[in-house]
C-alpha positions in Angstrom: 122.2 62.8 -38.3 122.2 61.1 -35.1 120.8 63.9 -32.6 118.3 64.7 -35.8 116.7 61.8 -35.5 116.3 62.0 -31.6 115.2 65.9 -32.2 112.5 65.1 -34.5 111.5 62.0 -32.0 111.6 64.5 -29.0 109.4 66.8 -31.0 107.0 63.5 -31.9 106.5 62.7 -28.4 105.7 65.8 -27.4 103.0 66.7 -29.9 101.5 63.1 -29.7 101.6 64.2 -25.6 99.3 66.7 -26.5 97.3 65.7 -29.0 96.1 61.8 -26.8 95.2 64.3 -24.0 92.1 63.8 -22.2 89.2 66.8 -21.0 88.9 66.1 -16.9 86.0 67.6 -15.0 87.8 68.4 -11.5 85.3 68.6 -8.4 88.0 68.8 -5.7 87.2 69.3 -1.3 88.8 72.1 0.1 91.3 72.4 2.9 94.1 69.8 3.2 92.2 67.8 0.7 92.9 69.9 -2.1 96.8 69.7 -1.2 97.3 66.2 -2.6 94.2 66.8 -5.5 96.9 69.6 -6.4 99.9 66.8 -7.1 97.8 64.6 -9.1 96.3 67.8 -11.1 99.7 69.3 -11.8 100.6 65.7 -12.9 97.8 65.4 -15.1 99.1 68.5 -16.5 102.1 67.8 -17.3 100.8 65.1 -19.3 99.0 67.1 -21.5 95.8 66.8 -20.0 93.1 69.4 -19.5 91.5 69.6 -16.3 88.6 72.0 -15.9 87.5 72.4 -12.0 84.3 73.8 -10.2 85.1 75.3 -7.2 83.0 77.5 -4.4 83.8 81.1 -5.2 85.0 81.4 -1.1 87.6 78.9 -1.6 90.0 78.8 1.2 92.9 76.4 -0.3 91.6 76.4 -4.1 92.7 79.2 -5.9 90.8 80.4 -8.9 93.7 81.3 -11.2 96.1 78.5 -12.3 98.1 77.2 -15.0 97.0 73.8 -14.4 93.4 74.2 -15.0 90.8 76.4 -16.0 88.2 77.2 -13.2 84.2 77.5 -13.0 83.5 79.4 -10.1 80.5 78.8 -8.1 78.2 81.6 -6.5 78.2 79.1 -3.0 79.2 79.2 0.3 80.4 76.0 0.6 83.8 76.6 0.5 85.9 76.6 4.0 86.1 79.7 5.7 89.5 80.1 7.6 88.5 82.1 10.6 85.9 79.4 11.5 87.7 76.5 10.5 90.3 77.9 12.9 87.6 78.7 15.7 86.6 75.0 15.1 89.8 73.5 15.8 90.6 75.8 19.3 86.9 74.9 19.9 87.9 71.6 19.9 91.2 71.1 21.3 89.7 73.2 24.2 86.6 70.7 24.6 89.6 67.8 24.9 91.5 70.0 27.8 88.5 70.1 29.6 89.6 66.5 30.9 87.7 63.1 30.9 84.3 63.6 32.0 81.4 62.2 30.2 79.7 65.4 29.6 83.3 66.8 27.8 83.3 63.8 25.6 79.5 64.4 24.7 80.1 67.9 23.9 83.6 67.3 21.9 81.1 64.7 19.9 78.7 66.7 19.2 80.2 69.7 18.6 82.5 67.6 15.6 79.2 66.2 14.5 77.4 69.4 14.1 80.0 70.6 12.1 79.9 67.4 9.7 76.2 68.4 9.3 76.3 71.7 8.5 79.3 71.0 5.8 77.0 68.2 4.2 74.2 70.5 4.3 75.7 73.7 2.8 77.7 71.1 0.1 74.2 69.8 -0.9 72.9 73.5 -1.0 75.6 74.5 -4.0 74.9 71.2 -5.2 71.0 72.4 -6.1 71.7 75.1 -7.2 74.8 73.5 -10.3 71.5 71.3 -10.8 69.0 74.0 -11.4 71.3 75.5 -13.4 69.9 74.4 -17.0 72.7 77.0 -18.9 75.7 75.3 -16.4 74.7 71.7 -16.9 74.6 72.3 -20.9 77.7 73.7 -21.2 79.5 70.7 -19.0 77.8 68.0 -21.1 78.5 69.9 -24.4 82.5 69.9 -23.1 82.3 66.5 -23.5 84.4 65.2 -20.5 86.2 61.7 -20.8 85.9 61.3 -16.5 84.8 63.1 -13.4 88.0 63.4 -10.6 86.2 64.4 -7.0 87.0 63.5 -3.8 84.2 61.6 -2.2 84.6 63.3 1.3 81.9 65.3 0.4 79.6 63.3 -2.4 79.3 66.8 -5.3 81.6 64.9 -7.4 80.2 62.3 -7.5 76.7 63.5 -7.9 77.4 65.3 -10.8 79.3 62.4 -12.5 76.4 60.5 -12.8 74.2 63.6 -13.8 76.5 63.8 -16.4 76.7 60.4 -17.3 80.5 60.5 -16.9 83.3 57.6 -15.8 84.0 58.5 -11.9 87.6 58.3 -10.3 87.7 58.5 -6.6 90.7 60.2 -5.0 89.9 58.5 -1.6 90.9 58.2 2.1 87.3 58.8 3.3 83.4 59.1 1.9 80.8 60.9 3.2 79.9 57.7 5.3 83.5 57.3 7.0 86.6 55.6 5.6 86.4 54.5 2.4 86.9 50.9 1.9 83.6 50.2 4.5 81.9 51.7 1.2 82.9 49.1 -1.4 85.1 45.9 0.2 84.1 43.6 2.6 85.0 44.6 6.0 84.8 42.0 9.0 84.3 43.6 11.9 86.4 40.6 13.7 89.7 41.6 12.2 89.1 44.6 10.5 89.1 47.6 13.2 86.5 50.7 12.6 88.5 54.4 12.1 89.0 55.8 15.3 89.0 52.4 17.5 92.4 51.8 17.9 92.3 48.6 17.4 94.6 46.2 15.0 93.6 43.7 13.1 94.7 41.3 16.0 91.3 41.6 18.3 90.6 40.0 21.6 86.9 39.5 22.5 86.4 42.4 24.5 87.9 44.4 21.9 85.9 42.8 19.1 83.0 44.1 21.1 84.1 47.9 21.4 84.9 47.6 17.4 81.1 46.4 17.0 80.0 49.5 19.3 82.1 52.1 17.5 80.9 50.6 14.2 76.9 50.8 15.4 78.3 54.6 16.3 79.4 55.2 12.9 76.1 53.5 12.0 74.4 56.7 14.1 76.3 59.2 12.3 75.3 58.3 9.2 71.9 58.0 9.9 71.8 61.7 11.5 74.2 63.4 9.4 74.4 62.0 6.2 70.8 60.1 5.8 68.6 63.2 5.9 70.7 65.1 3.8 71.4 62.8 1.1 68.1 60.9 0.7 66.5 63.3 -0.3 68.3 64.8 -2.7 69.2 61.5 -4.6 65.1 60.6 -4.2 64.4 64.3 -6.5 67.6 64.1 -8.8 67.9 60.4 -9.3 64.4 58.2 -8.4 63.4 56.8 -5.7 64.7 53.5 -6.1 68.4 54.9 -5.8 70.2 54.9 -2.6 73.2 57.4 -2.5 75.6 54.9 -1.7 74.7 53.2 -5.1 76.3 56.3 -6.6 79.7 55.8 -4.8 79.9 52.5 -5.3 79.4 52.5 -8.9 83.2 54.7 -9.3 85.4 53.2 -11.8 88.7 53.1 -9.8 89.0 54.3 -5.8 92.8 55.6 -6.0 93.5 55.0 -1.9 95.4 57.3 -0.2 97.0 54.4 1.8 98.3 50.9 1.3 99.4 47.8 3.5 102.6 49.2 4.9 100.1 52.3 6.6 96.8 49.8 6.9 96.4 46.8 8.9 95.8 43.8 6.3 91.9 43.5 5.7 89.8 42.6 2.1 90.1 44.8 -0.8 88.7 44.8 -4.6 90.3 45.4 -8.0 89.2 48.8 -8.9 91.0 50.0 -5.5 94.3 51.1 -6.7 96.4 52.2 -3.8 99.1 55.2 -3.9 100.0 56.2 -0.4 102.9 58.8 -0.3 102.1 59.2 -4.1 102.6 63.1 -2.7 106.5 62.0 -1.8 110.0 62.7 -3.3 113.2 63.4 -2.8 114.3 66.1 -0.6 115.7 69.6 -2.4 118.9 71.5 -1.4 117.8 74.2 1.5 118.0 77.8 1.1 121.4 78.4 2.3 120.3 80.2 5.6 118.5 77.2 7.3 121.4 74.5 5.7 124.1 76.7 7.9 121.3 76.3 10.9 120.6 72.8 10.2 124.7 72.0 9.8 125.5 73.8 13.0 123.5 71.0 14.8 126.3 68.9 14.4 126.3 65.6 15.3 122.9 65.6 17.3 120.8 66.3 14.1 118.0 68.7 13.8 114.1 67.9 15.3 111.1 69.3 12.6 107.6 70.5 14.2 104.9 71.5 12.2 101.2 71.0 13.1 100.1 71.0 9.3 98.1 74.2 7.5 95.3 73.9 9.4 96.4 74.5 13.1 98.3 77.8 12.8 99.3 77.5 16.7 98.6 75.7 19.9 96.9 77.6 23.3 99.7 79.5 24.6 100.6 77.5 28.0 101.1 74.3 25.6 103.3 76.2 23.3 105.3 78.1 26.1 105.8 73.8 27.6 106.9 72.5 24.5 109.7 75.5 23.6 111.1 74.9 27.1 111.4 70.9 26.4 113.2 71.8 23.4 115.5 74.3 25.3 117.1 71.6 27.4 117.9 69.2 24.0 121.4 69.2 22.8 119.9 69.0 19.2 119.0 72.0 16.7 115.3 73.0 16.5 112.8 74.2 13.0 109.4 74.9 14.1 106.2 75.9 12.2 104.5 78.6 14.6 102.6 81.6 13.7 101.1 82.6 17.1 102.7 84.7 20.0 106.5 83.5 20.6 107.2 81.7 23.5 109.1 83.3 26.3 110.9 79.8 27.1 112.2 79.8 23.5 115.8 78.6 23.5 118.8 79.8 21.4 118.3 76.1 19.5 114.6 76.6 18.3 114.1 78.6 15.0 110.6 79.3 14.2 109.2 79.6 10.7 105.8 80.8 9.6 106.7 78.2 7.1 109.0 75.5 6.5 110.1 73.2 3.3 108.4 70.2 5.3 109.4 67.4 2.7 113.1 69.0 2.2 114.0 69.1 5.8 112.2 65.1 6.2 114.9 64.3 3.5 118.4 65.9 5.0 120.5 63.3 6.2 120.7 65.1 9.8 116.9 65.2 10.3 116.3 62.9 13.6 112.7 63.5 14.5 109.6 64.8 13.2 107.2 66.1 15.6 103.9 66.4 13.5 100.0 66.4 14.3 99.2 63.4 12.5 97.8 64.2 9.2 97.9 61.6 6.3 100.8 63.4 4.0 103.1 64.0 7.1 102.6 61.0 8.2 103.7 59.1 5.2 106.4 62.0 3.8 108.0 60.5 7.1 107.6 57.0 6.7 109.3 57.9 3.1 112.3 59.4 4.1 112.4 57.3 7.4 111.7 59.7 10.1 110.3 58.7 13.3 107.3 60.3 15.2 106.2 62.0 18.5 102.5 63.0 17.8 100.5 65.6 18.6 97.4 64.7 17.0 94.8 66.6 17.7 91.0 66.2 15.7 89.6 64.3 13.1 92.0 61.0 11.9 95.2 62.5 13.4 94.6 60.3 16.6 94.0 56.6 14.7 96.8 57.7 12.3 99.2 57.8 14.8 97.9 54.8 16.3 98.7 52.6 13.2 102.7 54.3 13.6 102.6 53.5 17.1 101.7 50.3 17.0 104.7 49.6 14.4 107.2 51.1 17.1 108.0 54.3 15.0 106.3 56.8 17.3 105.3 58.5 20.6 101.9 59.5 20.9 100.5 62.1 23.4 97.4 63.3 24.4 97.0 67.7 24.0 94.3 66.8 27.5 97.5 65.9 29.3 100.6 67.4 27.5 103.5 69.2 29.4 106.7 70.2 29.9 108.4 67.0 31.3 106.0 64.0 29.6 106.4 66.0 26.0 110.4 66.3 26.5 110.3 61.9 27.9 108.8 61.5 24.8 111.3 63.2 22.4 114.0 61.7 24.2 112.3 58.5 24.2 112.6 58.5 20.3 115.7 60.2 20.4 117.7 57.8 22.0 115.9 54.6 21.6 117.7 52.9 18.1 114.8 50.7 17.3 112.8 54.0 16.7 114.6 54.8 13.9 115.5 51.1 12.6 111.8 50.5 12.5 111.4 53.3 10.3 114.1 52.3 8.2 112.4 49.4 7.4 109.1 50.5 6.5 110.5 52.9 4.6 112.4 50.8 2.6 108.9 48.3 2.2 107.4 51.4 0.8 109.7 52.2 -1.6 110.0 49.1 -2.7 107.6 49.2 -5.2 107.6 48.1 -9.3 106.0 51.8 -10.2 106.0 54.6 -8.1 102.2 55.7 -7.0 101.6 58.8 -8.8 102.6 56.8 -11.7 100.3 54.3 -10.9 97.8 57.0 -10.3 98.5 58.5 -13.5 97.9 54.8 -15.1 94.6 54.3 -13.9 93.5 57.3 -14.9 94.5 57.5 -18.4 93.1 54.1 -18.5 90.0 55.3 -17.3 89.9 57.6 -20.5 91.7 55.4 -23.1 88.5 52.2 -22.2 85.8 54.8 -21.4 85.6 53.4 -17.8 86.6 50.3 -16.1 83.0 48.2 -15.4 85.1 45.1 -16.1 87.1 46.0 -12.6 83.8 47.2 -10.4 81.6 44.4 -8.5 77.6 45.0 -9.3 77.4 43.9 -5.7 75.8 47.0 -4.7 72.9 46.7 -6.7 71.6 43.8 -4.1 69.7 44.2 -1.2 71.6 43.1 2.5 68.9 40.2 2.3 70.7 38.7 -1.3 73.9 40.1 -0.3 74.6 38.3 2.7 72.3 35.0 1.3 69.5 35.4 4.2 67.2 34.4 1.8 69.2 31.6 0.1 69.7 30.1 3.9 65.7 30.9 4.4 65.6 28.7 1.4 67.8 25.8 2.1 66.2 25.9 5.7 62.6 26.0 4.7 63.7 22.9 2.0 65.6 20.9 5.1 62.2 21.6 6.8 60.2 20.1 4.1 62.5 16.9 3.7 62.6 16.5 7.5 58.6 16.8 7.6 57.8 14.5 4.6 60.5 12.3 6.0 58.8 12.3 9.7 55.2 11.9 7.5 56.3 8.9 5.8 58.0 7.4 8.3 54.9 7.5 11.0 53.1 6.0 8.0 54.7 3.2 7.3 54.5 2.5 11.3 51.2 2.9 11.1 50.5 0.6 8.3 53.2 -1.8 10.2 50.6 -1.2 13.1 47.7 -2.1 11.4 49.0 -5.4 9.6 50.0 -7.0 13.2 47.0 -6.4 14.7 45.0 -7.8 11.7 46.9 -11.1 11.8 46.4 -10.9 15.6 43.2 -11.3 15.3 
């Protein structure tokens, strides 16, 4: 009678899963992006939700046919194109071998920045076109979706929330003006430091200044990448009297993609809900061929490299450098190389095209993970307590590793200056250096140390998002004011003007009176 009665409530639980289940609009950005929208969508999922996406029909990453969701596939080019995302990235990594010079730096700038453009402008392009599309935009508001998911790297999502009319979850590192709490908390350019500075939060005056310069650059960006695209299109869609921003600023929750063990402290604000390493877990057994490789390492442990999905291989002289390094280590070797296999390759390096990156971070003989610097390595190793050597190579990878290095849990290199003998310093650096790995220990224990685990906290804030029809009581209306209300200029023009006043009536009356005082003494004078 026992196990009928926790049958039948099995059976309860899993009907009453189904039937609470909520109707998701999904506007996800392709490319590594979409490898962490994936976890919280198979989550979602698994709750019983159902998650309809729109996706470019040239998708790299996001596949069109998936038990997780039902897709509405765009006739756009906005999707990411491998062969000239992968052109971009040797473009780049070539501009930063080409040494120190100004005119390097201009073009590795402006190359990066051109590409920005043209992704904002072809995203803005497919966002017309969903728009103009009067049979589309029907059939999304007659779906009747509880919430819009997007990430705000490019701003579709949230565009079309607010066409819609529809609560707006962020999944956020970054917006289309830079990283993402610059959008919505107060950020203090004296203590916070501006993404790519490498700064702390611990500033001396003439780094205070360079965080001010990088900031006015940032400023710049915006103003010739996102400004021209943007305005306009929120000036035709949404009045005149809208700025963009507005429309960010108005999301319900902002689920970060990092917290305070990963950030330097700074101001935050309720509706940010933070869930770095929400992508984490527990390591899996290996397939039995690469446990015997990793247990024949013995006692010196096994080193991981992988440069992430998007950077397939590294210009042959670098790669043919770094096998040799590993060639004179006593310790075992799993690397993630497609390209053209080094000649210098030793009889301890087994190369992948692929590799379980979070099972292998997990084994208990794992001793270093040489990675590029992308946000889910770089917290999959602060979860299972892995220290660095970096390769980082464009876009955050560099200030990543900066936050790890400045914690004592990496080695950083440049790709301008890497060889042979600085790459192998730095892995034996980490290697046999204890504090390495202590200092890892310990911030991997801080993050674990949590009272919910962040995809379930992720998982909260979204279903509370659906069960309340938003959460306005969480979001400040701060954005609505002008810079002149919200940083009081024109209550201090006020109280200044009034101080003025006083001091001038009191100045008038006074010279009065001394008048008058004048005027009686000489009367009686005379």
């Amino acid at each position: 009678m026992y196990r009928l009665t926790l049958a039948a409530l099995a059976v309860l639980l899993c009907s009453s899963h189904s039937v609470n289940g909520g109707k998701i609009l999904l506007f996800p950005v392709d490319g590594s992006h979409w490898i962490n929208m994936k976890i919280l969508v198979e989550e979602l999922h698994s709750r019983g939700h159902e998650i309809t996406m729109l996706r470019p029909s040239d998708s790299w990453y996001i596949k069109s046919e998936s038990p997780y969701y039902k897709s509405i596939n765009l006739n756009s080019s906005a999707g990411f194109d491998e062969k000239r995302f992968g052109s971009f990235v040797t473009t780049m990594i070539k501009l930063q071998r080409e040494g120190a010079s100004a005119w390097a730096r201009l073009s590795l700038v402006h190359t990066l920045i051109e590409q920005l453009y043209q992704i904002t402008k072809q995203s803005l392009r497919m966002m017309e076109d969903i728009f103009e599309n009067a049979e589309l935009m029907q059939s999304l508001r007659d779906a009747k979706y509880d919430l819009v998911l997007t990430d705000p790297a490019l701003g579709g999502g949230v565009l079309l929330s607010h066409r819609l009319g529809l609560p707006l979850i962020l999944n956020v590192r970054w917006t289309i003006q830079g990283e993402g709490h610059y959008a919505i908390a107060p950020s203090p350019l004296s203590y916070v430091p501006v993404a790519g500075s490498e700064l702390t939060d611990k500033m001396t005056f003439p780094e205070r200044v360079k965080n001010v310069f990088i900031f006015l650059f940032a400023c710049f960006q915006t103003w010739y990448i996102t400004d021209p695209n943007y305005i306009p299109f929120v000036h035709r869609y949404f009045g005149k009297d809208v700025h963009y921003m507005e429309l960010f600023q108005a999301a319900d929750i902002w689920l970060m993609r990092n917290d305070f063990i990963f950030e330097f402290p700074r101001p935050t604000m309720p509706n940010i809900v933070y869930m770095a390493g929400f992508q984490c877990k527990p390591s899996k057994p290996l397939s039995k061929e690469l446990e015997d490789f990793v247990q024949s390492s013995g006692e010196h442990g096994v080193i991981i490299m992988t440069l992430g999905t998007l950077v397939e291989n590294l210009p042959e002289d670098i790669t043919e450098d770094i096998a040799a390094a590993f060639a004179q280590l006593p310790q075992k070797v799993i690397w993630r190389h497609k390209g053209k296999r080094p000649s210098t390759l030793g009889n301890n390096t087994l190369m992948l095209d692929w590799l379980p990156q979070n099972d292998l971070l997990g084994h208990p003989k794992t001793r270093l993970f040489v990675a590029h610097g992308g946000t889910n390595g770089v917290q999959e190793a602060i979860y299972h307590g892995v220290p660095l050597v970096g390769l980082p190579l464009i876009f955050d990878q560099k200030d990543n590793f900066f936050r790890v290095k400045v914690r004592g849990v990496a080695k950083v290199l440049d790709i301008a200056t890497v060889n042979k003998d600085n790459f192998l310093e730095a892995v034996k650096g980490v290697l046999h250096d204890p504090s390495y790995s202590e200092k890892m220990k310990t911030m991997s224990n801080l993050h674990r140390d949590q009272p919910m685990k962040p995809l379930d906290r992720a998982m909260f804030w979204i279903e509370f998002v659906m069960r309340h029809k938003g959460a306005r009581h969480l979001r400040t209306e701060s954005y609505k004011m002008s810079k002149i209300q919200y940083y009081s200029i024109d209550v201090v023009a006020f109280l200044i003007a009034v101080i003025l006043l006083v001091f001038t009536i009191f100045i008038s009356a006074v010279g009065l009176i001394c008048r008058r005082l004048f005027c009686k003494g000489k009367v009686k004078k005379e």
